[in-house]
Every structure is written in structure tokens, then in C-alpha cells.
KELUM-349935 format. One record per residue (C-alpha): residue number from 1; residue in three letters; chain; y, x, z. Coordinates in steps of 0.001 Angstrom, whole numbers, plus 500000, padded with zeros to 6 digits. Last residue first. Layout:
<atoms>
<atom pos="NUM" code="ala" unit="A" v="Y" u="X" w="Z"/>
...
</atoms>
This chain:
<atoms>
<atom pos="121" code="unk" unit="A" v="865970" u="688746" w="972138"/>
<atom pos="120" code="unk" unit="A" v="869377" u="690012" w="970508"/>
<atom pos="119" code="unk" unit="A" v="868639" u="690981" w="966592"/>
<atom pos="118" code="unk" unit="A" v="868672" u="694677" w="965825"/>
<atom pos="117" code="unk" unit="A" v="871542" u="696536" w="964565"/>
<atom pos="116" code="unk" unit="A" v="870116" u="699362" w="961987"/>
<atom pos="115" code="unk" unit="A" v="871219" u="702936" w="963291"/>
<atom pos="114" code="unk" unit="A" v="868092" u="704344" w="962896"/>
<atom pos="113" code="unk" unit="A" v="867586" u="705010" w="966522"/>
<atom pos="112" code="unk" unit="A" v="868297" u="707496" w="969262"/>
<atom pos="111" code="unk" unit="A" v="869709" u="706238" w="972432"/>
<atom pos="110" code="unk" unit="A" v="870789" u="709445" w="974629"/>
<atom pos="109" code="unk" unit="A" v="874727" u="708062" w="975039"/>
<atom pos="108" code="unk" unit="A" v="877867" u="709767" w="975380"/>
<atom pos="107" code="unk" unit="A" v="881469" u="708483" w="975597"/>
<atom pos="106" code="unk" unit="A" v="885227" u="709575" w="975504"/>
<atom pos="105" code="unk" unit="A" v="884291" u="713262" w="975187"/>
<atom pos="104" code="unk" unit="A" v="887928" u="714907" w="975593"/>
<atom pos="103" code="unk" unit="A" v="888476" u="717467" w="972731"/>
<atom pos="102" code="unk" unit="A" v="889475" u="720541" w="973901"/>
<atom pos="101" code="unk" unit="A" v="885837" u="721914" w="973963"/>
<atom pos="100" code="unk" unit="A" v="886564" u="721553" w="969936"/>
<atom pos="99" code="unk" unit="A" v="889317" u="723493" w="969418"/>
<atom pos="98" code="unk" unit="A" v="889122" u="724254" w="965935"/>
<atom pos="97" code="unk" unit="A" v="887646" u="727132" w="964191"/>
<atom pos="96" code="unk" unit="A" v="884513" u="725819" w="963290"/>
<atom pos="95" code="unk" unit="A" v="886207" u="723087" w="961111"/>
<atom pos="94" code="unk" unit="A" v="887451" u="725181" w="958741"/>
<atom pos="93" code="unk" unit="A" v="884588" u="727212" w="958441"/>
<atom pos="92" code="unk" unit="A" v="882708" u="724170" w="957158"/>
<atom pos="91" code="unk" unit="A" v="885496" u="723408" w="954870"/>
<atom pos="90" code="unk" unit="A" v="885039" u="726695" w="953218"/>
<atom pos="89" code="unk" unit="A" v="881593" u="726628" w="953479"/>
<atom pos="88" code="unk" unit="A" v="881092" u="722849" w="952033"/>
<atom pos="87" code="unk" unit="A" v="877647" u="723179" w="950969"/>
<atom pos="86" code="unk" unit="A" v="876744" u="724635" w="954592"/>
<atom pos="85" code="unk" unit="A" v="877417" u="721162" w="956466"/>
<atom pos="84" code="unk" unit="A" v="879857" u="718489" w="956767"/>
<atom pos="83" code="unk" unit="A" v="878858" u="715338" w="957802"/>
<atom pos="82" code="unk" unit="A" v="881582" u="712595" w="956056"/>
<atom pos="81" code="unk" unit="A" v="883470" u="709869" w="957897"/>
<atom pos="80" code="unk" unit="A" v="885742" u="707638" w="955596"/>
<atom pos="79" code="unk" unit="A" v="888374" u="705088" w="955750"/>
<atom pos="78" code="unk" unit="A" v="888612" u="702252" w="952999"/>
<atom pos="77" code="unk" unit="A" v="891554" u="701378" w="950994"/>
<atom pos="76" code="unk" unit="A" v="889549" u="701168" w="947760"/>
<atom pos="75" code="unk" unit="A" v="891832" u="704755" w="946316"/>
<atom pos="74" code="unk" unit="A" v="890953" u="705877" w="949729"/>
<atom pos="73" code="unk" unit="A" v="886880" u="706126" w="948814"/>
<atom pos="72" code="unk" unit="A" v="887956" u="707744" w="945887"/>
<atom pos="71" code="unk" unit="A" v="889642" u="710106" w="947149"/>
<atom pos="70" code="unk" unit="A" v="886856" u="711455" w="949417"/>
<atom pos="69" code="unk" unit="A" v="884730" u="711029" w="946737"/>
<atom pos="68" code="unk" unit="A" v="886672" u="713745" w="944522"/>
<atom pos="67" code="unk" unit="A" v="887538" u="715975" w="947567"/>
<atom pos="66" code="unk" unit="A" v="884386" u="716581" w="948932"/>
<atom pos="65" code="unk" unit="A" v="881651" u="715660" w="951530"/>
<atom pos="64" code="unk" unit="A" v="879519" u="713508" w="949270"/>
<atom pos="63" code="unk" unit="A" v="876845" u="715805" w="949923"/>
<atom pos="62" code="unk" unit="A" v="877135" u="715412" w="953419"/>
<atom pos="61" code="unk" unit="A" v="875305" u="712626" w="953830"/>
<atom pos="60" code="unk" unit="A" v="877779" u="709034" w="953353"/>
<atom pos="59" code="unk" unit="A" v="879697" u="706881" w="955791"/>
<atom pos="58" code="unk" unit="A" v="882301" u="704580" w="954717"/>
<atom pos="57" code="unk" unit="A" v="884531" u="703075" w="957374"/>
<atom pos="56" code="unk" unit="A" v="886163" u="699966" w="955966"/>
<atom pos="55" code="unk" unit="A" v="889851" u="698912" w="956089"/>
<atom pos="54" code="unk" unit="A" v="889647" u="697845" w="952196"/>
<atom pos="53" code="unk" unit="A" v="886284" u="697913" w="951263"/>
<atom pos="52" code="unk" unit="A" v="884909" u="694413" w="949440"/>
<atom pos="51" code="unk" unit="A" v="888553" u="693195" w="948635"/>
<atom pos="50" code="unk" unit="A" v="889799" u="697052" w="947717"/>
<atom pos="49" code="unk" unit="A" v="886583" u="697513" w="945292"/>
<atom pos="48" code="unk" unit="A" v="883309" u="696700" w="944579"/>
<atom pos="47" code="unk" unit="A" v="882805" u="698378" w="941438"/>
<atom pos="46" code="unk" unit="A" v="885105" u="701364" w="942049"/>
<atom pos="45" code="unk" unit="A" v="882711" u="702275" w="945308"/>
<atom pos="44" code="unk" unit="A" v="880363" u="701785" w="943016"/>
<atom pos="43" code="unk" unit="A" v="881246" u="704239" w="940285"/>
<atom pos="42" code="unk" unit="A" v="882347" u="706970" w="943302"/>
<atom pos="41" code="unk" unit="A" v="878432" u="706911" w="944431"/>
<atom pos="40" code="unk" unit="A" v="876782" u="706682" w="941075"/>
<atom pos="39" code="unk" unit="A" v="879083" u="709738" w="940312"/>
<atom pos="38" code="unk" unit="A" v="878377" u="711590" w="943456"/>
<atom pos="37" code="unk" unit="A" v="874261" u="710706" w="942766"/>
<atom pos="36" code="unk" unit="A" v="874296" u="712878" w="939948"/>
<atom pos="35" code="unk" unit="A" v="870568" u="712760" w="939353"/>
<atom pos="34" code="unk" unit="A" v="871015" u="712744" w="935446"/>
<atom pos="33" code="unk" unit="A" v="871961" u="708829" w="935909"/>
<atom pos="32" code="unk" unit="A" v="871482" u="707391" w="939737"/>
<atom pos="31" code="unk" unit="A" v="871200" u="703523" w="939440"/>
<atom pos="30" code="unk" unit="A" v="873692" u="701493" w="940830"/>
<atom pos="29" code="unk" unit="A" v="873724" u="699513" w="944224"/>
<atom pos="28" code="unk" unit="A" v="875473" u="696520" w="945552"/>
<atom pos="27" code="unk" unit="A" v="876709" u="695378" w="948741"/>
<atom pos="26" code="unk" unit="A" v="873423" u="694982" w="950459"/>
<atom pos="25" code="unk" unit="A" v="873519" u="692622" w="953754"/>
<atom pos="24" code="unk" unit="A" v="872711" u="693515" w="957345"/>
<atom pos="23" code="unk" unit="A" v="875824" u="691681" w="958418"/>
<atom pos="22" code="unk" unit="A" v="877023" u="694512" w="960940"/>
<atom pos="21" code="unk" unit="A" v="875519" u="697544" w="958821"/>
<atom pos="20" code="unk" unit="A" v="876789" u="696278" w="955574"/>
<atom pos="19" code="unk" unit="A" v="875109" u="698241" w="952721"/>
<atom pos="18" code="unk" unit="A" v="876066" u="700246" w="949939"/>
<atom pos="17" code="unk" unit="A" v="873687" u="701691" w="947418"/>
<atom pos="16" code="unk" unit="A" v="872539" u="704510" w="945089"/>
<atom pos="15" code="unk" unit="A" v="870101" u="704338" w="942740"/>
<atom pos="14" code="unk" unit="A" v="866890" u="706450" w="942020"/>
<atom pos="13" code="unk" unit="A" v="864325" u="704187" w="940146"/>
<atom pos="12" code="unk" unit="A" v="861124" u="703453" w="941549"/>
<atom pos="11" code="unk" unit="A" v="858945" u="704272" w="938779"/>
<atom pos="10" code="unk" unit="A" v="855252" u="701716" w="938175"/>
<atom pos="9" code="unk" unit="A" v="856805" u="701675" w="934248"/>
<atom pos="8" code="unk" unit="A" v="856271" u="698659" w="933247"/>
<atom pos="7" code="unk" unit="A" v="856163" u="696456" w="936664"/>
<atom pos="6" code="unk" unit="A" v="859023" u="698032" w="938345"/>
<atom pos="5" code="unk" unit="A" v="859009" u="700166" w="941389"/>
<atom pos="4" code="unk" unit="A" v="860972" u="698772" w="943788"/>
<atom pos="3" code="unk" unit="A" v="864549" u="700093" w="944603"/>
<atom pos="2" code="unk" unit="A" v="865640" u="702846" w="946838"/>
<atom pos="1" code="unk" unit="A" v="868117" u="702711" w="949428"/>
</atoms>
């Protein structure tokens, strides 16, 4: 999420925000300091806390993909899924080496989208 530009300054701040995909509804957002968007991440997680997150699945790009957010995101209760990609290489690794094409594909669909539910018609 980004917010609007303000009046003064015509600079859309960089924050970062949570959202309820179901309800459609922000959480809350805080602004990005220094461009350490981990920090503004972990801060609101803290903010809204266990009653907001508690049994929750938190998704985030993969450049929350690490230990400190990871905990955090527990600390609230909540679970997590995290992308991991080539920042993580260790992790990354890792994950290569398990048995994936053991893994029984429950279901698989060709619907792209962004992931926002729409309204029935």
C-alpha cells in the first residue's frame, strides 16, 4: 500500500500496511523510516497485536523472509507464509533439496488475479 501524496509536499510517503483480504479492510499502516521496511513491518505487527492477529496467516514478499520477522509474526500468535528467493541462499538451498515431487498436489487452478476477493454478481 502506498499512501496519497500530501498537499505540502506533493510525496507519497513509503509505509507499510496490513490489510484483511476477506473483509477488504486496512489494518493499519506505518510509515517506512530510512527505507527499512522490516522494521516498519515487525513495528506494526507489534501495534496491532495478538487480538488483531492471533490465528492469522501473514503473507509478506520475500524480503521479510527471515528469522527476526518470522518471530515476530509468532510472538502475535499469527502463522506465516513467506516466498523465499535468492536473498535467503542458505534457506533457499534448503528448500531445494527436499522432496518436492513427493508432495501430493491437493489442487490446481489456472485463474490468475490479484488476489483481491471480488463481490458475487
Amino acid at each position: 500500500m502506498r499512501a496519497a501524496a500530501t498537499r505540502e509536499s506533493h510525496h507519497a510517503p513509503n509505509t507499510s500496511g496490513g490489510r484483511d483480504e476477506l473483509r477488504g479492510e486496512v489494518l493499519g499502516q506505518t510509515e517506512v523510516e530510512a527505507g527499512d521496511e522490516n522494521a516498519a513491518a515487525r513495528d506494526l505487527l507489534a501495534r496491532l497485536g495478538r487480538k488483531a492477529l492471533e490465528k492469522v496467516v501473514i503473507t509478506a514478499d520475500a524480503k521479510h523472509a527471515g528469522a527476526t520477522f518470522v518471530s515476530e509474526v509468532e510472538k502475535v500468535g499469527a502463522f506465516w507464509l513467506l516466498p523465499v528467493e535468492g536473498n535467503r541462499p542458505g534457506l533457499y538451498q534448503q528448500l531445494k533439496t527436499l522432496p518436492w515431487t513427493r508432495v501430493r498436489l491437493a489442487n490446481r487452478t489456472a485463474a490468475a488475479g490479484t488476489g483481491v476477493p471480488r463481490p458475487a454478481a
